[in-house]
C-alpha positions in Angstrom: 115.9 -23.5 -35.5 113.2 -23.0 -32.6 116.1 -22.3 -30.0 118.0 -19.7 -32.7 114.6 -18.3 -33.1 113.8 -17.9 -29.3 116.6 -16.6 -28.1 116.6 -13.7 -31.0 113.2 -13.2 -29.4 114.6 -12.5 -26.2 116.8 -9.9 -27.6 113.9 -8.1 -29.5 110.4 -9.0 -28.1 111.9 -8.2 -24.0 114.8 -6.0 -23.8 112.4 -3.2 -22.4 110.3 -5.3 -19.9 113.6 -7.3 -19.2 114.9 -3.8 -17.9 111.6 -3.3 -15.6 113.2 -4.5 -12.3 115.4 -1.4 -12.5 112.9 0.8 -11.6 109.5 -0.8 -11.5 109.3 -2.1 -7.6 111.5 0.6 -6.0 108.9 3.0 -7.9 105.6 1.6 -6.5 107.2 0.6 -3.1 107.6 4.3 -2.6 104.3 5.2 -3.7 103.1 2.4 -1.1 105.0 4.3 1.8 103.0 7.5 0.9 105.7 9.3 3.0 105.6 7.8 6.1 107.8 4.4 6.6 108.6 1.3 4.7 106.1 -1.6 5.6 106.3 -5.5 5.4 102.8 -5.6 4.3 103.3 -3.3 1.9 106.3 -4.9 -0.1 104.2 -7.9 -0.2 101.2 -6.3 -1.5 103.3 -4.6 -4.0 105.5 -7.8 -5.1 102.3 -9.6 -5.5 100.3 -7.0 -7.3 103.4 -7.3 -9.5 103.4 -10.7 -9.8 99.6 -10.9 -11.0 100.2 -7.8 -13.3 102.8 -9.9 -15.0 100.4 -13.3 -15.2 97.5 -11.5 -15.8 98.4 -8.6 -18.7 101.5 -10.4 -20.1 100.9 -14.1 -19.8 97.4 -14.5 -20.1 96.0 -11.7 -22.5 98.9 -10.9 -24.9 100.8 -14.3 -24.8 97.4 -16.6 -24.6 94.9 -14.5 -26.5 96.3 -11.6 -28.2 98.7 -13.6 -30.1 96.0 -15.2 -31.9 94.9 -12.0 -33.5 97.3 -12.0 -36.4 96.7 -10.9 -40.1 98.9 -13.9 -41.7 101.5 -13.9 -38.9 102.2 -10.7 -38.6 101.0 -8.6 -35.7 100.5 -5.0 -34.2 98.0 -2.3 -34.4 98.1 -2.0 -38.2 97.8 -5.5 -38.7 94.3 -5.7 -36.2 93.4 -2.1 -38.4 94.0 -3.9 -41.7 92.3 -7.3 -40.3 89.0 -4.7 -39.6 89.2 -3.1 -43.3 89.3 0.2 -41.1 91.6 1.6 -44.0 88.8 2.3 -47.0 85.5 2.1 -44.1 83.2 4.9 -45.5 83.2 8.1 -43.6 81.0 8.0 -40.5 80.5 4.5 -40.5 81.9 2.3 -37.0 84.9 1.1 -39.5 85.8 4.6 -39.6 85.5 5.9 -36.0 87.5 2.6 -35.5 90.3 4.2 -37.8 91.0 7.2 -35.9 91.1 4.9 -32.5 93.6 2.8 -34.5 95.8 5.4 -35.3 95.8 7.0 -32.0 96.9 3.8 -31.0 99.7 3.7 -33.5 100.6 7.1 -32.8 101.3 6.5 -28.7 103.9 3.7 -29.6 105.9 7.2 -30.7 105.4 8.2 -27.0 106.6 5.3 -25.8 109.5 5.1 -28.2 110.5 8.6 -27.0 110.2 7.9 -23.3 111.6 4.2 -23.5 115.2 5.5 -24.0 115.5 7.4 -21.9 114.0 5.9 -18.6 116.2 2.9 -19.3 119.0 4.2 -19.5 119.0 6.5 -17.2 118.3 4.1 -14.5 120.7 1.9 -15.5 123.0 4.7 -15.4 122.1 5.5 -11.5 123.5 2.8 -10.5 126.7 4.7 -9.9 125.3 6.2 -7.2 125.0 3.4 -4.8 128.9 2.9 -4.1 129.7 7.0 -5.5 126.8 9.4 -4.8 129.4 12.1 -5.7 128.8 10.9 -9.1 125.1 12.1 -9.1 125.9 15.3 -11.6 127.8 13.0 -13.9 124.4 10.6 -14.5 122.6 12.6 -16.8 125.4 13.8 -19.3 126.7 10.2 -19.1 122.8 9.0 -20.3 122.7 11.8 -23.0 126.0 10.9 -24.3 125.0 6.7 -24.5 121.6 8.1 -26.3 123.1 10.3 -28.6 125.7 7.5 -29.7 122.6 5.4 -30.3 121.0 7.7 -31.9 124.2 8.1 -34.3 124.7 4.5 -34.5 121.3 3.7 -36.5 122.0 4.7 -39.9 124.9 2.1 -39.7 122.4 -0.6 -39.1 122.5 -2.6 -36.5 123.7 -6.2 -37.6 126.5 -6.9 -35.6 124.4 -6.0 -32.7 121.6 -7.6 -33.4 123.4 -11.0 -33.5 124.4 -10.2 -29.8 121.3 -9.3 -28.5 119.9 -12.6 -27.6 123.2 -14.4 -25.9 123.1 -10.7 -24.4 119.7 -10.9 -22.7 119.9 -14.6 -21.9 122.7 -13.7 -19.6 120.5 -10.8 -18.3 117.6 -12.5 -17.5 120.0 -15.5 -15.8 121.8 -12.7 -13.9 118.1 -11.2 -12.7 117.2 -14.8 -11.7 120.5 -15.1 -9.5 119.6 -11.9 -7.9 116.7 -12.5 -7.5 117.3 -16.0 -5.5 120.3 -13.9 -3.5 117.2 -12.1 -2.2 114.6 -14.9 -1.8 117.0 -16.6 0.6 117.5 -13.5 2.8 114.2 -13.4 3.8 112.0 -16.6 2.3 108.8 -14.9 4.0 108.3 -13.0 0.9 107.0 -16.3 -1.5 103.5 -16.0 0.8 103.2 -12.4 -1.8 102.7 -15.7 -4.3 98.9 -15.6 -3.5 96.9 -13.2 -5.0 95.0 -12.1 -1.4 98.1 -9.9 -0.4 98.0 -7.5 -3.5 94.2 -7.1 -2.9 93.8 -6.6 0.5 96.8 -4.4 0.5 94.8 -2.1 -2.0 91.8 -1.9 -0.9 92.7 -0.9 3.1 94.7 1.9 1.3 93.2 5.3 0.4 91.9 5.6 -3.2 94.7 8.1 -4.0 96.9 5.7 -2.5 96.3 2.4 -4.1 95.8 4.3 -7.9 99.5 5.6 -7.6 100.5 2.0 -6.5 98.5 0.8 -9.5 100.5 3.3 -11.5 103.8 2.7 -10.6 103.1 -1.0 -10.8 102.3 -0.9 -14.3 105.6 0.2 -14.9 106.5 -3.8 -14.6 104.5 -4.8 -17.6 105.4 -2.2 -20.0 107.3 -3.3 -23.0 104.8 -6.5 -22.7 102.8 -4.8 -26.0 106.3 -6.1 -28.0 104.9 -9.4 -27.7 102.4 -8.8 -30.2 104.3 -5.8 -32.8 107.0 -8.2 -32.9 105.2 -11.8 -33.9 106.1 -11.3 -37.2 109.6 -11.7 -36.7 109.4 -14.6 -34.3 106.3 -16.3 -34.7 103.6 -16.9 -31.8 106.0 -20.2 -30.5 109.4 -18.6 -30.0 107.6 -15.6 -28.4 105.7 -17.4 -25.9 108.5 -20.2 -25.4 111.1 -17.5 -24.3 108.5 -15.4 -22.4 107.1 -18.8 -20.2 110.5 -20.7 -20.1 113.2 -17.6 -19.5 111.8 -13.9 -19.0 108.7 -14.7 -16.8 110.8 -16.9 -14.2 113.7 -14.4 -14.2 111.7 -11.1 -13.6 109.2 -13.4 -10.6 112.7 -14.5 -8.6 114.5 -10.8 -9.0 110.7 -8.9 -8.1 110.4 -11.4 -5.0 114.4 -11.0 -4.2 114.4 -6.9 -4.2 111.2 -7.8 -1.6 113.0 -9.9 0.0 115.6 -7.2 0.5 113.2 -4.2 1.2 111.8 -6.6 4.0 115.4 -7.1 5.8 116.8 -3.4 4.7 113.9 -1.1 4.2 116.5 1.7 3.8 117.5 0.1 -0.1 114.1 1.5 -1.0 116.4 4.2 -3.3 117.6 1.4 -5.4 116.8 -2.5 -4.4 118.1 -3.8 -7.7 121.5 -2.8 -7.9 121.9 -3.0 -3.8 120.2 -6.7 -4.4 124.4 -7.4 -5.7 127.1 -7.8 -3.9 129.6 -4.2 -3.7 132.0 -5.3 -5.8 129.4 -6.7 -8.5 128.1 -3.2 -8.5 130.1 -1.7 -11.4 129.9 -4.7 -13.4 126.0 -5.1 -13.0 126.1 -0.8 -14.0 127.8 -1.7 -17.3 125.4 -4.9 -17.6 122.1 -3.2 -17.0 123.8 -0.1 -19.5 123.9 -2.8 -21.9 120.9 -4.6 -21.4 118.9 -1.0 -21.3 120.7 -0.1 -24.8 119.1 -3.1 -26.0 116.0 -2.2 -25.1 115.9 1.3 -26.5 117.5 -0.5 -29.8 114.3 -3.1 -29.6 111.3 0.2 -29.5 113.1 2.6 -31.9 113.4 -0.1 -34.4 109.5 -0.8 -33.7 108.8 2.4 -34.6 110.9 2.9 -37.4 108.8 -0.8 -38.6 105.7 0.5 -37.9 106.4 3.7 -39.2 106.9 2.2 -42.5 103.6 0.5 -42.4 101.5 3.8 -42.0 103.2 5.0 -45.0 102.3 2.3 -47.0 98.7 2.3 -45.6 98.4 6.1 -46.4 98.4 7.5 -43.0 101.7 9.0 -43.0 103.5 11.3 -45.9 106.4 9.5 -47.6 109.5 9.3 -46.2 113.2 8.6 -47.2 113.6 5.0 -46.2 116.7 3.4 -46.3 117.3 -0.2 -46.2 120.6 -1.8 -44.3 122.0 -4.8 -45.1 121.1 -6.5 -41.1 118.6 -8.7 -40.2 115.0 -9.1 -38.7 115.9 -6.2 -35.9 116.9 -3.4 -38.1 116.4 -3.7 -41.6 115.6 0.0 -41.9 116.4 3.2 -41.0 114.1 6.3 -41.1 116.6 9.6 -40.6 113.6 12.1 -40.1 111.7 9.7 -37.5 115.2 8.7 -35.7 116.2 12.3 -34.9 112.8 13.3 -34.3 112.7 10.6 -32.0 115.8 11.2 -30.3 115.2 15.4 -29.9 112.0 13.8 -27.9 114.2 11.0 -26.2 116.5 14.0 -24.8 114.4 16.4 -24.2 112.8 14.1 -21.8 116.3 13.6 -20.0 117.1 16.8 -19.5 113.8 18.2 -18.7 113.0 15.4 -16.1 116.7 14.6 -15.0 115.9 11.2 -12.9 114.3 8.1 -13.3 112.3 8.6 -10.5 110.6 11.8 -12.4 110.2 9.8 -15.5 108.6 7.5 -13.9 105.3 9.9 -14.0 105.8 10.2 -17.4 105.7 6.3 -18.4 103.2 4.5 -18.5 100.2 6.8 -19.4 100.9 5.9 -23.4 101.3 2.1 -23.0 98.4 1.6 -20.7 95.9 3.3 -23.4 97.7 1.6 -26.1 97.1 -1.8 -24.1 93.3 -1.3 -24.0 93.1 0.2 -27.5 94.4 -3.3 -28.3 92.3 -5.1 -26.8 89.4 -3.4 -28.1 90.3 -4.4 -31.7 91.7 -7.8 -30.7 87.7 -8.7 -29.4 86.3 -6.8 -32.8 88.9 -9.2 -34.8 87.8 -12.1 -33.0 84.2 -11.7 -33.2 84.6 -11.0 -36.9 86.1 -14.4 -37.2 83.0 -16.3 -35.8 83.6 -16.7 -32.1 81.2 -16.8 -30.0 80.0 -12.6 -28.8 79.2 -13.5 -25.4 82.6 -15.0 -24.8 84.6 -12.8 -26.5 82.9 -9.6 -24.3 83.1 -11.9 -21.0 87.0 -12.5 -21.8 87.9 -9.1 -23.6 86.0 -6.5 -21.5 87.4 -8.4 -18.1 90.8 -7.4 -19.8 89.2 -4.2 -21.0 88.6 -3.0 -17.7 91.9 -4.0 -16.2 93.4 -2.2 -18.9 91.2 0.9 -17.9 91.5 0.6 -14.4 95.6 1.0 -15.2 94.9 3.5 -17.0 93.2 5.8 -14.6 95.8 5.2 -12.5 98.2 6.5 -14.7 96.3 9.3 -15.9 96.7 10.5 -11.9 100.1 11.3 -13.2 99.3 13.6 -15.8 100.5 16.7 -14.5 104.0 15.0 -13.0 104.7 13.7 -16.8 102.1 11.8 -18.3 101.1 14.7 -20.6 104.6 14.2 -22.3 104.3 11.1 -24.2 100.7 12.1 -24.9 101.1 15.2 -26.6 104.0 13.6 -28.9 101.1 11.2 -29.5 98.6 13.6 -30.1 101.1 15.4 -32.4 101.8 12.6 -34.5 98.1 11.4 -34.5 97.3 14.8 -35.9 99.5 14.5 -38.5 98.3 11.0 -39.5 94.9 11.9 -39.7 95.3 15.3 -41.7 97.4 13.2 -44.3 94.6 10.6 -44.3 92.2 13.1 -44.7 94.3 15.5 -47.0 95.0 12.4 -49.4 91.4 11.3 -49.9 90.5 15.3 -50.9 93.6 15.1 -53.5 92.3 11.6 -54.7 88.5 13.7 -55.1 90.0 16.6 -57.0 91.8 14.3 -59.0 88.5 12.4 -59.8 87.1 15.4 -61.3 89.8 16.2 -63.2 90.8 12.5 -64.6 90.1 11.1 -68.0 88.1 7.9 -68.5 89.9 5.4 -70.3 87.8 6.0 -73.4 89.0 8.5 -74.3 92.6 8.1 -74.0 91.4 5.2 -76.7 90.1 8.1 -78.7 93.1 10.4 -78.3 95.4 7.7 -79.5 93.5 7.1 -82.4 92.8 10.0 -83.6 94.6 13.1 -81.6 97.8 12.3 -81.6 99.9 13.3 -84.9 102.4 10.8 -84.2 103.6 7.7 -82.2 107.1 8.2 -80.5 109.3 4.8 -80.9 110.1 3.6 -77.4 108.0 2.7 -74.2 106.6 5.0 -71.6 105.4 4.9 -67.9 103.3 6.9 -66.5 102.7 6.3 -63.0 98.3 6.6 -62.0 97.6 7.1 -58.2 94.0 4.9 -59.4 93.4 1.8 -61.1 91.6 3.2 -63.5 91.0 6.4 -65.3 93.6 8.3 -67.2 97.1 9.3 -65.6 97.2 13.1 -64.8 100.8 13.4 -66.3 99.9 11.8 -69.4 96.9 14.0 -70.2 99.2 17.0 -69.7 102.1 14.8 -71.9 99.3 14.5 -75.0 97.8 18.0 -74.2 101.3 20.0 -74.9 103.0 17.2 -77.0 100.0 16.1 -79.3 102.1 12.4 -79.3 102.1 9.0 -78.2 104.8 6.6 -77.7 104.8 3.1 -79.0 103.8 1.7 -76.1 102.5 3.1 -73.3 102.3 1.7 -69.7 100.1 2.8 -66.6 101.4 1.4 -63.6 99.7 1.6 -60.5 101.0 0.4 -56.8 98.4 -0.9 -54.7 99.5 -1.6 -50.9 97.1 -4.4 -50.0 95.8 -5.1 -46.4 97.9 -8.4 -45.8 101.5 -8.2 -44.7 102.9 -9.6 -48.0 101.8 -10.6 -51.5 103.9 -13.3 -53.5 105.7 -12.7 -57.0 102.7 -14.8 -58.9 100.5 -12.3 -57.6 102.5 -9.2 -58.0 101.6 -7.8 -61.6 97.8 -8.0 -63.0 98.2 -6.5 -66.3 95.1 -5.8 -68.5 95.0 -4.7 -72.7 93.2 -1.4 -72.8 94.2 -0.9 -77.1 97.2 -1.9 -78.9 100.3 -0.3 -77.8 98.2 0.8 -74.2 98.3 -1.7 -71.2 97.4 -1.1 -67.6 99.5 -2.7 -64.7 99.2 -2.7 -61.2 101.3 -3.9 -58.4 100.1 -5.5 -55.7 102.5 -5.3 -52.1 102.0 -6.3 -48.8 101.9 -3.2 -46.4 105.2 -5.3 -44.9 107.1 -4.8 -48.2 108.5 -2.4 -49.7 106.8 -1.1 -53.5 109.5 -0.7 -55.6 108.1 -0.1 -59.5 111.5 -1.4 -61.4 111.3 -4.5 -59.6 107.6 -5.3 -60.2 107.8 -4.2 -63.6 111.4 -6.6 -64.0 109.7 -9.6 -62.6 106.4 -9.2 -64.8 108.7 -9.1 -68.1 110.0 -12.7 -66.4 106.6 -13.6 -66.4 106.3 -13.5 -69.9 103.7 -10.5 -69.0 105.2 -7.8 -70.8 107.0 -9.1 -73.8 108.9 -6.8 -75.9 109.7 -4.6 -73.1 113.7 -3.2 -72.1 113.5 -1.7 -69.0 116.6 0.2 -69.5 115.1 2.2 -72.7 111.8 3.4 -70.7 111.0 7.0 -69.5 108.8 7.0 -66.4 106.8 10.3 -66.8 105.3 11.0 -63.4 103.2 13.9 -61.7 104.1 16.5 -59.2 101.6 18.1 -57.4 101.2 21.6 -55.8 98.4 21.5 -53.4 96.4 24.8 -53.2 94.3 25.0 -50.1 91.0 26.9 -50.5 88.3 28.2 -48.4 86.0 27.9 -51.4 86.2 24.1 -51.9 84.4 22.3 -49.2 87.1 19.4 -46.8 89.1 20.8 -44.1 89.8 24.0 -42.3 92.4 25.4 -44.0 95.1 26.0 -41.5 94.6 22.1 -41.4 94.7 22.0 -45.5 98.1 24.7 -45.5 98.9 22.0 -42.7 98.4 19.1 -45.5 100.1 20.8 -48.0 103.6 21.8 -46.2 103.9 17.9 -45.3 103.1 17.3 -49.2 105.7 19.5 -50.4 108.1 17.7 -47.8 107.6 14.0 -48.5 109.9 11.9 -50.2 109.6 12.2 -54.3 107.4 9.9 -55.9 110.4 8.3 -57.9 112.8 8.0 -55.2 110.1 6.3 -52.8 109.1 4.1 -55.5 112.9 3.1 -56.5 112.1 4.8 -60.1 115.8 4.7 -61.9 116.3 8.6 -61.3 118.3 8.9 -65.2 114.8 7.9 -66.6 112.4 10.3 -65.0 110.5 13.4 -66.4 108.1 15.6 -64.2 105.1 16.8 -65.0 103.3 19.7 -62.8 99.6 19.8 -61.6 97.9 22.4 -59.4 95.4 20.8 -57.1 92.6 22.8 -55.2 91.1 21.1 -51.9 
């Protein structure tokens, strides 16, 4: 049902920039006073620059044009990678550099995942300090204490929630709206900040220091707007924009205008507008909402990243991980332990090393403003690989390219008050993702070398093996063709053969999902010796037992019991050399510890664990 559909949207797609108004006028309001006193001009140059930021960034380029760049519904910066063919692009080649951009992209939603949580709540949390300021010790513990609960309550899944999330929001966003009109009314001035003159003639009769920390602090309104597009998937591109045009966008315009309205009649609620937009005895209550609401939102970005983390390891650019699967919907149907407390050590760290909002504040931002234009730098190189027209597609893109850059050099003016926090977590993780990307295509070369072609496994079965074992074996090849490592050690020490003999390969396909007719191509390389592969979408999950289970209800592999197989698969130990040309080899050691630590083959592949043997191979890169 549309309306179901929507208001699930509105739970998932805007929790974070539904929690905005906590902090994102009172923030560039006091970057407009640059120390000296509160101005009408500048609320209204700030409440309009916020106004446009939000029609501009939000409802123009991700809701009007950005949505239109999906790969078969699904959306994000692994779709628009996977839409390029960046994954397989030859080295040095434009496909390639566009790779490494990609995944740096990919790699600052991590930032944002770590700083999200904790700017939210916390400000959400400071809310007791309008009626108690006493209680100012008690705001950090009380945020690292709702964040650690989070934290906890992910491996549980979060169905129940998730059901609550929209009716949750939709009484959010109506509670911003009524604020917000509680506001207008005080001081109805403040709708002239509706045209677009105010917010630029305010900037430009500011110093350029001046009007780039306004910039910066403004931005802060239209982060959590790149959900849109991660989350079209879930929603599809109608929901998303339906709840975004008919609810979220008319909510956060009335409560932006109605904490101007405010700051134009009380210049001294410039501490905290939003909750001093309520009434005193609404105070507590809207603490407890605005705790909910920012809960929400944190909910909404770590279960992004635990989504999109699951796409980079199907892709290849991450190490496998332990993935487990809960039994809620759409909004959390997984849970990554390693990434979750990784996450939440970053999420806490942040909290207790910046202790307010207000320094956080320098810290946000930064990531989601160079993910913004990364995304629409592979949103126009999508849309010009479709067919339309160059000249348009630069005209429209770079306009929003250049926005995009001109937010982002006002961010980057808070680099040394925060920003560098959620880059270096990016620059960490996009180090890691390119050393496995890297460190995986110098295994695949060694393995090259050292793989059989197919002939002679033919040969070997005729005539080198002294017997044929009764019973079926699978042995699991990393390539669609050659010989399986594990099963030239297997006939090398054993001198046998079973019966029948299965290679099964998983291939993750650049689409989000393939369909059971098209999961299993299997292919007759000599009696008793067939080749399989597996095609997945980079949204699914590859589990081998089901694939092989619905290819013998295919009729494909007749003959076969799945519960009298023995999977034989390899387990490699990667030596790094200085000898064997690829990377430095601090970066190879680097390769290898990560190799050692990822998830066993069988286990990430949902191999029965009773019918698995190992087989050990040394690897030089």
């Amino acid at each position: 049902m549309p309306f179901a559909v929507t208001l699930g949207a509105l739970g998932v797609v805007y929790g974070d920039i539904g929690t905005s108004p906590l902090y994102a006028l009172k923030e560039a309001a006091k970057a407009a006073t640059h120390g000296g006193p509160l101005t009408e001009s500048a609320v209204l140059g700030v409440v309009s620059l916020i106004l446009w930021a939000l029609i501009l960034i939000i409802s123009v380029k991700y809701a009007m044009l950005i949505l239109r760049a999906d790969n078969r519904g699904e959306g994000g910066i692994v779709a628009l990678l996977a839409l390029l063919s960046a994954r397989n692009a030859a080295p040095g080649t434009w496909r390639a550099h566009l790779l490494v951009v990609g995944l740096i992209g990919a790699a600052l939603l991590y930032g944002d995942g770590a700083i999200t949580p904790a700017i939210s709540v916390l400000s959400a949390i400071e809310g007791l300090k309008v009626d108690a300021p006493s209680l100012a010790p008690a705001v950090v513990p009380v945020t690292v204490v709702i964040l650690i609960g989070l934290f906890m309550m992910q491996k549980q899944g979060t169905g129940f929630i998730g059901k609550i999330f929209g009716p949750v929001m939709l009484f959010w966003f109506g509670v911003l709206a009524v604020l917000g009109i509680h506001g207008i009314i005080k001081a109805p001035g403040v709708l002239v900040a509706l045209s677009p003159f105010y917010a630029f003639d305010f900037l430009i009769h500011q110093d350029f220091h001046v009007s780039f920390a306004i910039l910066g602090a403004a931005f802060l309104a239209v982060t959590g707007g790149e959900a849109m597009y991660a989350d079209m998937g879930h929603f599809g591109r109608f929901p998303i924009r339906l709840a975004w045009f008919a609810i979220c966008l008319p909510a956060l315009v009335l409560n932006y205008f109605g904490q101007a309205g405010l700051l134009i009649t009380d210049p001294t609620a410039i501490d905290n507008p939003f909750f001093q937009l309520s009434p005193d005895w609404a105070h507590y209550p809207l603490v407890l909402l605005a705790t909910i609401a920012t809960v929400i939102a944190s909910q909404a970005i770590i279960s992004g990243v635990f989504s999109l983390t699951q796409q980079a390891i199907q892709l290849g650019f991450l190490p496998r991980m332990h993935i487990e699967h809960t039994t809620s919907d759409a909004i959390g149907q997984i849970y990554v332990p390693l990434v979750n407390w990784l996450l939440a050590a970053g999420t806490l760290g942040a909290v207790l090393a910046f202790g307010t909002s207000d320094a956080l504040a320098g810290a946000y931002g930064i990531a989601v403003s160079l993910l913004m234009a990364i995304t629409t730098l592979l949103a126009a190189l999508v849309a010009i690989q479709w067919g339309y027209s160059p000249i348009i597609v630069i005209a429209v893109n770079g306009f929003f390219f250049i926005i995009d850059a001109i937010f982002f050099a006002a961010n980057s003016t808070k680099l040394f008050e925060g920003g560098w926090f959620p880059l270096l977590l990016a620059a960490a993780v996009a180090f890691l993702m390119l050393t496995w990307r890297s460190g995986v295509k110098l295994v695949e070369k060694a393995r090259g070398k050292l793989r059989q072609p197919e002939e002679d496994l033919i040969e070997t079965a005729v005539n080198k093996c002294s017997a044929r074992l009764p019973g079926t074996a699978v042995f699991l090849a990393s390539a669609p063709n050659g010989v399986p490592l594990a099963l030239t050690q297997f006939v090398k020490h054993n001198h046998v053969l079973h019966q029948r003999v299965l290679l099964v390969t998983v291939l993750i396909e650049e689409r989000p999902r393939i369909s059971d007719e098209e999961r299993a191509d299997v292919h007759e390389i000599s009696p008793g010796i067939t080749r399989i592969i597996l095609h997945y979408g980079f949204m699914q999950y590859p589990t081998i037992y089901e694939g092989l289970k619905l290819a013998c209800q295919q009729s494909k592999l007749p003959g076969i019991d799945l519960s009298d197989v023995t999977y034989y698969i390899g387990r490699e130990t990667i030596i790094p050399r200085e000898d064997v040309p690829g990377m430095w080899v601090w970066r190879e050691s680097v390769f290898a510890f990560l190799q050692r630590n990822a998830e066993r083959t069988a286990a990430f592949f949902g191999v029965p664990t009773g019918q698995v043997v190992e087989f050990g191979t040394e690897i030089e890169i």
